[in-house]
N, C-alpha and C positions, 0 to 999 in steps of 0.2 A: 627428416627421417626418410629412410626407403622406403619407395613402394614395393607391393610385393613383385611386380613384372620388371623392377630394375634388380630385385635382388634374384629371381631365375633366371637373368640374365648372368651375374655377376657369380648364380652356381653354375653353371652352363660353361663359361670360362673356368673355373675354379676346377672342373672335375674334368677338363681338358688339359687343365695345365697338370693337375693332380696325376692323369694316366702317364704325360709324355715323362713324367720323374719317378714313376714307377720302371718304365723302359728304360731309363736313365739310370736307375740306381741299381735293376737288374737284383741280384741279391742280398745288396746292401740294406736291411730294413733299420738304419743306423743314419742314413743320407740324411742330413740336414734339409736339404729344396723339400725331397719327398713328405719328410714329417711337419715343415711348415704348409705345403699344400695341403696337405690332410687335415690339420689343424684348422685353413680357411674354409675348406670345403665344409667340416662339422660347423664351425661358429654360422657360416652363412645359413645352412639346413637348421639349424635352432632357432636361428632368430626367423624366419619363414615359418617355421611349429609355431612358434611365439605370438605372433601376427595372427594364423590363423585359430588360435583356440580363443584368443583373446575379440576378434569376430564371432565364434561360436557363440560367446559367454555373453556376448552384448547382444545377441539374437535373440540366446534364450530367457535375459533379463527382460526387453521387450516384450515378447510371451505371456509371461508371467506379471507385468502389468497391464496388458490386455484384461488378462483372465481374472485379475482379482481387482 
């Protein structure tokens, strides 16, 4: 599995490729490239949400066997 600094890497690239196919496709909001980058650029930003509430959740499970 990713870590999370290979996967903002991998959004880093993703929302560079995602810009140069918006220039590319110009008015076209129909471009095939464009709506596949947009689509990697979302899936990657998810799975990074993902990661991190799922850290939160194990913090705050911690916590709460401290305290009780």
């Amino acid at each position: 599995m990713a870590t999370k600094e290979q996967l903002k890497g991998h959004i880093d690239k993703a929302k560079s490729v995602k810009e140069e196919a918006q220039k590319k496709a110009g008015e076209n909001k129909y471009d095939p490239d464009l709506r596949q980058s947009k689509k990697k650029f979302k899936r990657l930003t998810r799975k990074v949400a993902k990661i991190d509430y799922r850290e939160k959740m194990l913090a705050e499970k911690g916590k709460k066997k401290k305290e009780g």
